[in-house]
C-alpha positions as CSV (number, residue, x, y, z in Angstrom):
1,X,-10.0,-15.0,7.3
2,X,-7.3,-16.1,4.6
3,X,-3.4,-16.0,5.0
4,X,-3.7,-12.9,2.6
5,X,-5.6,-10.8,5.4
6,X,-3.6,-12.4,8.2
7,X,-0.1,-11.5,6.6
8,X,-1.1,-8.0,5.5
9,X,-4.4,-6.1,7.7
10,X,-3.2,-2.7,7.0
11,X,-3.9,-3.6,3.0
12,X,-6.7,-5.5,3.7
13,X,-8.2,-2.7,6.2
14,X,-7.3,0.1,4.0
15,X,-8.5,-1.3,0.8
16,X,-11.8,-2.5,2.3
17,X,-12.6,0.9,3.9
18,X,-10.4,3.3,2.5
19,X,-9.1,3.2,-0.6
20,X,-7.3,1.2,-3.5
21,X,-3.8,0.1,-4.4
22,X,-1.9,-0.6,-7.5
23,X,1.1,-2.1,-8.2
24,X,3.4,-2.2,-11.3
25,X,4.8,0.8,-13.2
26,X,2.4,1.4,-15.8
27,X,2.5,5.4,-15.5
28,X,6.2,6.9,-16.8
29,X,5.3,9.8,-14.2
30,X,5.1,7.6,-11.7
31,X,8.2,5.1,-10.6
32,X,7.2,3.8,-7.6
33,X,6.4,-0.4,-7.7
34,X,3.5,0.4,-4.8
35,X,0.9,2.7,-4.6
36,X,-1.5,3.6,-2.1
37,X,-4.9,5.8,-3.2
38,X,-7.9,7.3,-1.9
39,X,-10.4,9.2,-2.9
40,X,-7.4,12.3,-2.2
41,X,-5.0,10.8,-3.8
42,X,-1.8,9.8,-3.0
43,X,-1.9,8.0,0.2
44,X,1.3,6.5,-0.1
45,X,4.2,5.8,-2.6
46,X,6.9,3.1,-2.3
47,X,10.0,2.5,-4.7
48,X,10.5,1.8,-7.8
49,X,11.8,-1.2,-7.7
50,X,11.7,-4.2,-5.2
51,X,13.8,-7.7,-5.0
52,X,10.8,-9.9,-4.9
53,X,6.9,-9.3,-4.4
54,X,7.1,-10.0,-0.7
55,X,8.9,-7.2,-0.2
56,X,6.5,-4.9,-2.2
57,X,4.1,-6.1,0.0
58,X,5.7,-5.8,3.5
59,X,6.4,-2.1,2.5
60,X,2.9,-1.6,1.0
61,X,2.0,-3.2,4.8
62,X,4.3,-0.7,6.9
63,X,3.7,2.3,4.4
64,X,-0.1,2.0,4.9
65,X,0.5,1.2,8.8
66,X,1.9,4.5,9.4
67,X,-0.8,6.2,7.4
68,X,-3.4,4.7,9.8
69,X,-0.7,6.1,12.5
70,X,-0.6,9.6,11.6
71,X,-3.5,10.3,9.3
72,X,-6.0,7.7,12.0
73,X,-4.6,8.4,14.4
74,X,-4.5,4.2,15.2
């Protein structure tokens, strides 16, 4: 298991099993940095902006976290 999967196993979980994520703002109707998909839609949305990619990333983490939570129920 890499650092990547250690750091982060909600993203790794949820995009191995669930779904995709994107990151950027490449869609004007769209502002937030993070985005979490499945086959839904919208699993999760973070902001639109972020200080550094590590804390896009910790957010992705906690957002997709409490998806598992309430949607899981894990």
């Amino acid at each position: 298991m890499g650092s990547f999967e250690l750091k982060y196993p909600n993203i790794t979980r949820f995009t191995e099993d669930y779904g995709w994520v994107e990151m950027g703002v490449s869609n004007p109707y769209v502002k937030a940095f993070v985005k979490a998909y499945d086959e839904g839609g919208t699993v999760w949305e973070g902001n639109d902006s972020y200080k550094d990619m590590d804390e896009a990333l910790e957010a992705l983490e906690q957002g997709i976290g409490e998806w598992f939570h309430e949607v899981i129920g894990e």
